[in-house]
C-alpha positions as CSV (number, residue, x, y, z in Angstrom):
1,X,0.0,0.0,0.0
2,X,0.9,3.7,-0.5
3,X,0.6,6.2,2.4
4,X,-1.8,8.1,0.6
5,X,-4.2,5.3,1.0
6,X,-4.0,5.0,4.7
7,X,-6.3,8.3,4.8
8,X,-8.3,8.2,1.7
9,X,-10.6,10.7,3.1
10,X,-9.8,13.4,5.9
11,X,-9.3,11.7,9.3
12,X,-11.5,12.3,11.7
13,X,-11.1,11.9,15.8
14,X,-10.4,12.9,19.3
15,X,-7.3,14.3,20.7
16,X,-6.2,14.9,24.0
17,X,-5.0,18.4,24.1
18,X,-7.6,21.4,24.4
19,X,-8.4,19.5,27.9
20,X,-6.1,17.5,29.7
21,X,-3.2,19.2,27.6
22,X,0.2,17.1,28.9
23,X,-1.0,15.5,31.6
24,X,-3.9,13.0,30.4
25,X,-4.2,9.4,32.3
26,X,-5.8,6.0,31.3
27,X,-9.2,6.4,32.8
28,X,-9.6,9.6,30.8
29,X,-8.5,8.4,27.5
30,X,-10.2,5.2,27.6
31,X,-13.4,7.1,28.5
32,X,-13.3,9.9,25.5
33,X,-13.0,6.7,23.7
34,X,-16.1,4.9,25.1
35,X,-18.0,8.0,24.3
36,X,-16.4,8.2,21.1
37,X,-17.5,4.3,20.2
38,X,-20.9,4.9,21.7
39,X,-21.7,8.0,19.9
40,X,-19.6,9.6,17.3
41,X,-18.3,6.0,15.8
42,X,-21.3,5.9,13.1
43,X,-20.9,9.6,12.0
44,X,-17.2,8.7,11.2
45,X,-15.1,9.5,14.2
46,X,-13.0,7.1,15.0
47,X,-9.3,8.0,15.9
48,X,-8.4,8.5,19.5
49,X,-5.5,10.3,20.0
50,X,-3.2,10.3,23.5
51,X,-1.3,13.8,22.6
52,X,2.1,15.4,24.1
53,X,4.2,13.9,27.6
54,X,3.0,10.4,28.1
55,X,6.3,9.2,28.9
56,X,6.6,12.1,31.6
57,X,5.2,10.6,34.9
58,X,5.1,14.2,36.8
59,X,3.2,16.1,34.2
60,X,0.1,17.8,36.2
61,X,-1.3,20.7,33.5
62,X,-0.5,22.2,30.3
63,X,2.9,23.3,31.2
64,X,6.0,21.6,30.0
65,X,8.5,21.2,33.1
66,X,11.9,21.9,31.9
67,X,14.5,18.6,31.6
68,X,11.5,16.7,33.3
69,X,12.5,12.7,34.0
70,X,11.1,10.3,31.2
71,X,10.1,6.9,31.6
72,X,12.4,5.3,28.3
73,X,13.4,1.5,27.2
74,X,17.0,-0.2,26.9
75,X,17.2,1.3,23.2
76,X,16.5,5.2,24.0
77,X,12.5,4.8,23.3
78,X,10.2,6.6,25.3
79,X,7.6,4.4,26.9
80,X,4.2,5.5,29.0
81,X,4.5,6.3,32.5
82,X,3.0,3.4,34.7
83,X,1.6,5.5,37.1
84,X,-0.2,7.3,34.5
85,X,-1.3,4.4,32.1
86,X,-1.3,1.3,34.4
87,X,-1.9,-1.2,32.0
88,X,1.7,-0.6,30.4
89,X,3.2,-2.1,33.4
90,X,5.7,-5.0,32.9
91,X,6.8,-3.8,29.4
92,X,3.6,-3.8,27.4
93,X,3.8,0.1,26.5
94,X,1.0,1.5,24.5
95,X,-0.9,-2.5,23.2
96,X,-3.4,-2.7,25.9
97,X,-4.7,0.3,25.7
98,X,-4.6,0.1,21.4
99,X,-6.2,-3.4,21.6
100,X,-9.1,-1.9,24.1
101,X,-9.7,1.0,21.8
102,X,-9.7,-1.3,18.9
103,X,-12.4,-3.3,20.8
104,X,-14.6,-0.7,20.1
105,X,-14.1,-0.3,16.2
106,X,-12.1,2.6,16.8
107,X,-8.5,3.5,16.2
108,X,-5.3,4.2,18.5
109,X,-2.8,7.2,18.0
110,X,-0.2,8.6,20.0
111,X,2.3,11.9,19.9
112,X,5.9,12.4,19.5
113,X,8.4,15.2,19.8
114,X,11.3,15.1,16.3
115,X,14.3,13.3,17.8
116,X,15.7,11.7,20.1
117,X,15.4,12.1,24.2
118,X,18.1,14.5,25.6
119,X,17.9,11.9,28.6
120,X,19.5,9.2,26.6
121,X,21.7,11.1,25.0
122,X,23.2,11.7,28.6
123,X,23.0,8.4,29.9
124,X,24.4,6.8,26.3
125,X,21.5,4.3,25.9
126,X,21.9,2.2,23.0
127,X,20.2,2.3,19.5
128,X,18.5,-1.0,18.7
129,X,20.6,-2.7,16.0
130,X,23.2,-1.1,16.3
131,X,26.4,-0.4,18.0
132,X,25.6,3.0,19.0
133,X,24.3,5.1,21.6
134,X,22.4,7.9,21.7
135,X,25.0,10.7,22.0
136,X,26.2,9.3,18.5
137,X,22.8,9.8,17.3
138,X,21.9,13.5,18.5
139,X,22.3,16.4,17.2
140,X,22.5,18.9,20.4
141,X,22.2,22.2,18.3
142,X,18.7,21.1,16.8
143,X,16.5,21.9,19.6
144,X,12.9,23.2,20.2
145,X,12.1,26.6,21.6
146,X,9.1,25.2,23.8
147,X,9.9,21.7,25.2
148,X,13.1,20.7,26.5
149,X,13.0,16.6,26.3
150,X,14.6,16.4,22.8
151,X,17.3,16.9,20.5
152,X,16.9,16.6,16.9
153,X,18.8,13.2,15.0
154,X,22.7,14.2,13.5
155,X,21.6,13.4,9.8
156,X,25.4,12.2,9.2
157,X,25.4,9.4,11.4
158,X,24.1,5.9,10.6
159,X,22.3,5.5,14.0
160,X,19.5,8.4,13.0
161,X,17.4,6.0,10.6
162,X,17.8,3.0,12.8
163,X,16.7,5.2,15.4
164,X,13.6,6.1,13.9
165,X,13.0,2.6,12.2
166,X,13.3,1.1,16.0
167,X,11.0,3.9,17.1
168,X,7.9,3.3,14.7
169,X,9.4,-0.8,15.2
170,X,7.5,-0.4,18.7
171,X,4.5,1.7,17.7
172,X,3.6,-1.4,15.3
173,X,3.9,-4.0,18.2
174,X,2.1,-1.4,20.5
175,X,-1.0,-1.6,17.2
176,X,-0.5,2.4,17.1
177,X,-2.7,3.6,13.9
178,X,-1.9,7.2,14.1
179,X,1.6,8.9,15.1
180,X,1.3,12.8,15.2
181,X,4.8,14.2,15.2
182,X,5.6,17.9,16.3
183,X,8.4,20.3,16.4
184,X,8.4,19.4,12.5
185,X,6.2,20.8,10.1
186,X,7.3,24.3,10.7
187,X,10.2,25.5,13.2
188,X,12.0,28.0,14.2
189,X,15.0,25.5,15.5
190,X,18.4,24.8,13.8
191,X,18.1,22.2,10.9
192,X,21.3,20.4,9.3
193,X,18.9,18.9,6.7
194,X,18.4,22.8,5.3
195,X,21.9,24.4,6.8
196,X,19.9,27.5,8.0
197,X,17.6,29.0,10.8
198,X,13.8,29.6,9.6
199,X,10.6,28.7,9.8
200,X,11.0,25.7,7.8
201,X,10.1,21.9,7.8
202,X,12.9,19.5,9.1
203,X,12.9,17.8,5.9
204,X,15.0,15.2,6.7
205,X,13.3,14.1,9.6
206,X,10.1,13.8,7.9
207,X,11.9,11.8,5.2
208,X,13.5,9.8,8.1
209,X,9.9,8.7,9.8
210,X,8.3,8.4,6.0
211,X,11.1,5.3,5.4
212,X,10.7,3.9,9.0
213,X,6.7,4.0,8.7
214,X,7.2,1.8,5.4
215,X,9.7,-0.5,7.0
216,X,7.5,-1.3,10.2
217,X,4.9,-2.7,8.3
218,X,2.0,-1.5,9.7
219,X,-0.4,1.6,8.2
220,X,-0.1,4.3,10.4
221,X,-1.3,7.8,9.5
222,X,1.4,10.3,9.9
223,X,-0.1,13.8,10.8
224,X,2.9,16.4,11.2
225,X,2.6,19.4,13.6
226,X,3.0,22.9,14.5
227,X,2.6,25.4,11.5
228,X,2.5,27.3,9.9
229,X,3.6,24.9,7.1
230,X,4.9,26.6,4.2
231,X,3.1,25.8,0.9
232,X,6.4,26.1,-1.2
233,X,6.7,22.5,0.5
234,X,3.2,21.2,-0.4
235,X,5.4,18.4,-2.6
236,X,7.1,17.4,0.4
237,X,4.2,17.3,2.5
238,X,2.3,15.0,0.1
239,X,5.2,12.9,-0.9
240,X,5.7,11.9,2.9
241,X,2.7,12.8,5.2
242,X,-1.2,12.4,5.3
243,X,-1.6,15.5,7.2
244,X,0.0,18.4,8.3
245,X,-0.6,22.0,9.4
246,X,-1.2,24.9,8.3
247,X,-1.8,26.9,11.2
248,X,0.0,27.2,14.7
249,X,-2.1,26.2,17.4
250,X,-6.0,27.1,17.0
251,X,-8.2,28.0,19.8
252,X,-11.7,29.9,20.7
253,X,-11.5,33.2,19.7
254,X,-12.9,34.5,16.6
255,X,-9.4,36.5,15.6
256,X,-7.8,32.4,15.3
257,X,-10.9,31.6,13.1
258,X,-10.3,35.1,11.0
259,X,-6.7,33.5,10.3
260,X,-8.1,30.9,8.9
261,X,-10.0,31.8,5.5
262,X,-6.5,33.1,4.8
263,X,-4.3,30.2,5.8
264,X,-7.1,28.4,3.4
265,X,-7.1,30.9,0.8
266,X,-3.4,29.9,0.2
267,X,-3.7,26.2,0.6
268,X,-6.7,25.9,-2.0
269,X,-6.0,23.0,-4.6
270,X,-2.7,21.2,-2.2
271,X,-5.1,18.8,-0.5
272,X,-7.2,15.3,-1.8
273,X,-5.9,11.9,-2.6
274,X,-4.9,10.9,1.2
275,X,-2.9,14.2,1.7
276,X,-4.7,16.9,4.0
277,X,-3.7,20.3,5.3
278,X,-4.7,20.2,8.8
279,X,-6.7,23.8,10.0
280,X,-5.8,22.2,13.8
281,X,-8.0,20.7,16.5
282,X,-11.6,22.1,16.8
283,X,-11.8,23.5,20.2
284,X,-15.6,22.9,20.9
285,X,-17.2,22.1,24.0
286,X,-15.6,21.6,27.6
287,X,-11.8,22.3,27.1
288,X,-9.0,23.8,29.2
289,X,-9.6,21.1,32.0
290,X,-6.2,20.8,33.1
291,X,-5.3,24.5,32.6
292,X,-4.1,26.8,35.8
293,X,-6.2,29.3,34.7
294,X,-9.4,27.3,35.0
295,X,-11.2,25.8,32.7
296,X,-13.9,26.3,30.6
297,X,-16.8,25.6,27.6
298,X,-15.6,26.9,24.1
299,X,-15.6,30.7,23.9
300,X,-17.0,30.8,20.6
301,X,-20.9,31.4,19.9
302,X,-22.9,29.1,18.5
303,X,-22.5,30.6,15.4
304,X,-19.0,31.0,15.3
305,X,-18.7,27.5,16.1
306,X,-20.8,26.5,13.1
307,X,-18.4,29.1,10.9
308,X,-15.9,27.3,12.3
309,X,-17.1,23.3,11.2
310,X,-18.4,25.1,8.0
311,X,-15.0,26.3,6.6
312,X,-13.0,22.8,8.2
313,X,-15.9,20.2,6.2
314,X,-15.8,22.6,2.8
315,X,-12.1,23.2,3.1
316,X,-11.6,18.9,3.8
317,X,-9.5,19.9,6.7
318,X,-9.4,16.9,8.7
319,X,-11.9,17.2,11.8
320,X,-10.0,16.4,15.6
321,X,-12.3,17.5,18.4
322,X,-10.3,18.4,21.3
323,X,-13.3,18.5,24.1
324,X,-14.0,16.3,27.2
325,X,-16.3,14.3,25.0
326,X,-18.4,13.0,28.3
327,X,-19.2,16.5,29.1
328,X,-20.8,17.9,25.4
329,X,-24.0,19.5,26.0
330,X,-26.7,19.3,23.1
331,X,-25.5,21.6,20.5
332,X,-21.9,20.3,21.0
333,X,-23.1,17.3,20.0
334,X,-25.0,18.4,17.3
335,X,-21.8,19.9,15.7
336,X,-20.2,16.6,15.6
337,X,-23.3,14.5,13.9
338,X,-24.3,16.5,11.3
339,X,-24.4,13.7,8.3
340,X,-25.0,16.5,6.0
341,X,-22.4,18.4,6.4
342,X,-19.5,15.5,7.5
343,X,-20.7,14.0,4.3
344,X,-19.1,17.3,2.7
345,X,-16.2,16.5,4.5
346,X,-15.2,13.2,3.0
347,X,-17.3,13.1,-0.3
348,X,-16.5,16.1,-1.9
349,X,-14.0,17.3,-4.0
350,X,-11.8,20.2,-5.4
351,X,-13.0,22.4,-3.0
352,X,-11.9,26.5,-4.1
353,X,-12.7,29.9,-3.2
354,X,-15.0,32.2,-5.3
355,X,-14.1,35.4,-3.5
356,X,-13.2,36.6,0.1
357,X,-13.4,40.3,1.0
358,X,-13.2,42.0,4.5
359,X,-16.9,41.6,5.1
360,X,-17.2,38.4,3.4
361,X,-16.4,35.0,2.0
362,X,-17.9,32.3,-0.6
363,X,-16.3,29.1,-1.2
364,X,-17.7,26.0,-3.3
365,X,-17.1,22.6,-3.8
366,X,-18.1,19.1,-5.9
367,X,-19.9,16.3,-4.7
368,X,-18.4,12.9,-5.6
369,X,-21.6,11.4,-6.1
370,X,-21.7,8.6,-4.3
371,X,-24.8,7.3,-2.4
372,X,-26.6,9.7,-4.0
373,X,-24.9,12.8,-2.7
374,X,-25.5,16.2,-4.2
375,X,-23.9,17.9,-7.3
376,X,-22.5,20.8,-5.6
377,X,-22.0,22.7,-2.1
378,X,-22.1,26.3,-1.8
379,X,-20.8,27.8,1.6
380,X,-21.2,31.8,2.4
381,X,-19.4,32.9,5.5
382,X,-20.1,36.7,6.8
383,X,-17.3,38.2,8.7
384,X,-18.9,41.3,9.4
385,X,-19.6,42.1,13.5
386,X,-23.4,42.9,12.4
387,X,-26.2,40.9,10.1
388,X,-25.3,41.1,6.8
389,X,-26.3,39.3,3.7
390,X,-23.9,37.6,2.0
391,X,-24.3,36.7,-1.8
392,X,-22.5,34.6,-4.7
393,X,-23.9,35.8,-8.0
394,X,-23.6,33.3,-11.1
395,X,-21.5,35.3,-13.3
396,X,-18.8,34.8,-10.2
397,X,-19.2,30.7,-10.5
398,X,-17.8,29.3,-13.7
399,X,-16.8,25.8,-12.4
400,X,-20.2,25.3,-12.9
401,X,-24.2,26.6,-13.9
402,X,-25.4,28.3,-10.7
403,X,-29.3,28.3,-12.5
404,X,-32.0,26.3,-11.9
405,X,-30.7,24.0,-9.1
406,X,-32.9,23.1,-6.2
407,X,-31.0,24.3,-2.9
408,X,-31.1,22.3,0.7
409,X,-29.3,24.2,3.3
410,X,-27.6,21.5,5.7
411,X,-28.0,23.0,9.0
412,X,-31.8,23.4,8.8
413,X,-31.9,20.3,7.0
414,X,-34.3,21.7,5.0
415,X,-35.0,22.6,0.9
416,X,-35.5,26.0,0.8
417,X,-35.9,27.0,-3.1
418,X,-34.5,26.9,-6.8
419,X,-31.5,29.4,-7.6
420,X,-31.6,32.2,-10.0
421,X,-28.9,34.4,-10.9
422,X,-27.7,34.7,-7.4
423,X,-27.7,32.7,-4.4
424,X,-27.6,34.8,-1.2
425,X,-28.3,34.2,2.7
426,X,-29.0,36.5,5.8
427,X,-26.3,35.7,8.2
428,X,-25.8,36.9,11.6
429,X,-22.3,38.3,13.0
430,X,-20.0,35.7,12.3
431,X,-22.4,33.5,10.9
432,X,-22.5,31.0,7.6
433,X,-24.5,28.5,6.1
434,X,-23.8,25.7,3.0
435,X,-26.1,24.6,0.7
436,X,-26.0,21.6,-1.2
437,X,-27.0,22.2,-4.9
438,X,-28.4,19.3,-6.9
């Protein structure tokens, strides 16, 4: 198999950040799943993801303690910490809790951090297969800016891929699906692989995983993080990843959301085929639960929220909820089992922009036809702080004949009319809508 078909359509799925940021435990990820399998499974979530510091047994919030103790293997690999995630007790890492998510039809990932743990380099653990340790392996001037437990691989030495083939070696025993891998689509950090400073993807390192994902033998998606990836490397991107981001870290204010339609703008026409720019985690319902600063319910109105799900489905962003599933309220819910539009998500195709303005924006897209889907989808997004009415006139659509097509709008769930020379909707501040054209 190819990578690209290990994501044929945008992944969709739960990830542990926006609330228990680096300090989430068994119980909780095991019960975001349950909810997950009970509820969201037949809408077409179905990735759980445990996100950043599960090797770090003292992680309480969303701080990263500086040259915090990891729990690591023999061969320099970090492993879960025990008194976090009983179950991997007695060497069994990550595969009971993969083969109880997989229980429930669902699917397992986990995060990493580029490199290799500063910890081993200072104790000199070994590299499986090899007859090196780990200070051979690191290189101590590729570092990231915001958590200290790494140092990026020495690309000249001939531990660095057996490193990273060992690594991915034990996510395939663990039954990992999904490996999300940060401090590597876009950094600010010293990179050998490019000989300069900028915000650039570590190239090598992405090449580096892409061979030892292929070697291990098992399909696992490979999402890379933080942005804002540059679309100069959209070939890269595609060649070795099934997501990555465009964006730095999104969360619930409307100025993030704003970003956005930009950050799309530009990315228009790089995604499809098992390849998907990633707009980050939607931060909806109870988040921030392991924050100092309290937590809270997502910050966004209701119909910023739906602005928000509007622009990731049309756009084929892939969808990652980020809340304390167990604790949605109705219309959280709601946003994350709407058929109609998560259909848009994965069926559609060639999504593009017909115009943005400072008041306004009007995407469409094409409907693959399967199980008798639509023809096309029509999303108008108001970015005004008032009402306003937001309109696409034909002569502005020439993928296709605006006229004469009966119009369902996929929030109301209802047909509201046939189009003429314009199609047009009275949004509040903030607000959007999509219609499906058929």
């Amino acid at each position: 198999m190819k990578h690209t078909d290990f994501a044929p359509t945008p992944p969709m799925g739960w990830n542990s950040w926006d609330c228990y940021g680096a300090a989430v435990n068994e119980e909780q990820l095991l019960g975001n799943a349950r909810y997950m399998a009970d509820n969201l499974l037949k809408h077409g979530w179905d990735i759980v993801t445990c996100d950043i510091q599960w090797s770090e047994p003292n992680a309480r919030d969303t701080f990263y303690a500086p040259n915090a103790p990891l729990c690591m293997d023999e061969f320099s690999r970090l492993i879960p910490a025990e008194n976090r995630f009983p179950s991997s007790a007695g060497g069994r890492g990550f595969l009971p809790i993969s083969r109880e998510i997989h229980k429930m039809g669902l699917r397992f990932g986990i995060h990493i951090m580029r490199g290799i743990p500063r910890q081993a380099v200072y104790l000199k653990t070994k590299i499986k297969g090899t007859d090196l340790t780990a200070d051979a392996v690191a290189n101590p001037f590729s570092t990231c800016p915001w958590n200290s437990d790494m140092y990026g691989v020495n690309l000249n030495s001939p531990g660095a891929q057996a490193y990273y083939d060992s690594l991915f070696e034990l996510y395939a025993e663990w039954e990992i699906d999904f490996v999300k891998v940060d401090d590597i689509a876009s950094t600010s950090g010293h990179h050998t692989d490019r000989g300069r400073v900028g915000s650039v993807p570590a190239v090598a390192e992405i090449e580096m995983i892409r061979r030892a994902i292929d070697k291990c033998g098992r399909p696992i998606i490979l999402s890379l993080s933080p942005g804002p990836a540059a679309v100069e490397y959209s070939w890269m991107f595609r060649k070795n990843a099934n997501m990555w981001r465009m964006t730095n870290d999104v969360w619930d204010n409307w100025g993030a959301i704003l970003h956005m339609f930009e950050r799309c703008e530009s990315w228009q026409g790089h995604g499809g085929n098992g390849c998907w720019p990633d707009c980050d985690m939607l931060p909806f319902g109870h988040i921030n639960c392991n924050s100092r600063f309290g937590d809270n319910y997502c910050r966004l109105t209701q119909d910023e929220q739906i602005t928000m799900m509007n622009l990731w489905s049309i756009f084929r962003s892939p969808l990652i909820v980020g809340a304390e599933l167990r604790d949605n309220d109705e219309f959280t819910l709601s946003l994350l089992t709407n058929d109609e539009v998560l259909r848009l998500n994965k069926h559609s195709f060639s999504p593009n922009q017909i115009y943005r303005n400072r008041d306004s924006v009007a995407w469409y897209s094409f409907d693959d036809g399967t199980d008798g889907g639509g023809l096309y989808y029509v999303a108008l997004f108001n970015l005004k702080d008032e009402p306003a009415t937001v309109t696409v006139r034909a002569d502005q659509v020439d993928a296709f004949e605006l006229r004469g097509r009966r119009v369902r709008d996929l929030w109301r769930h209802k047909d509201i009319g046939i189009t003429g020379d314009f199609l047009s909707a009275n949004l509040p501040p903030h607000g959007s809508v999509i219609y499906r054209l058929t």
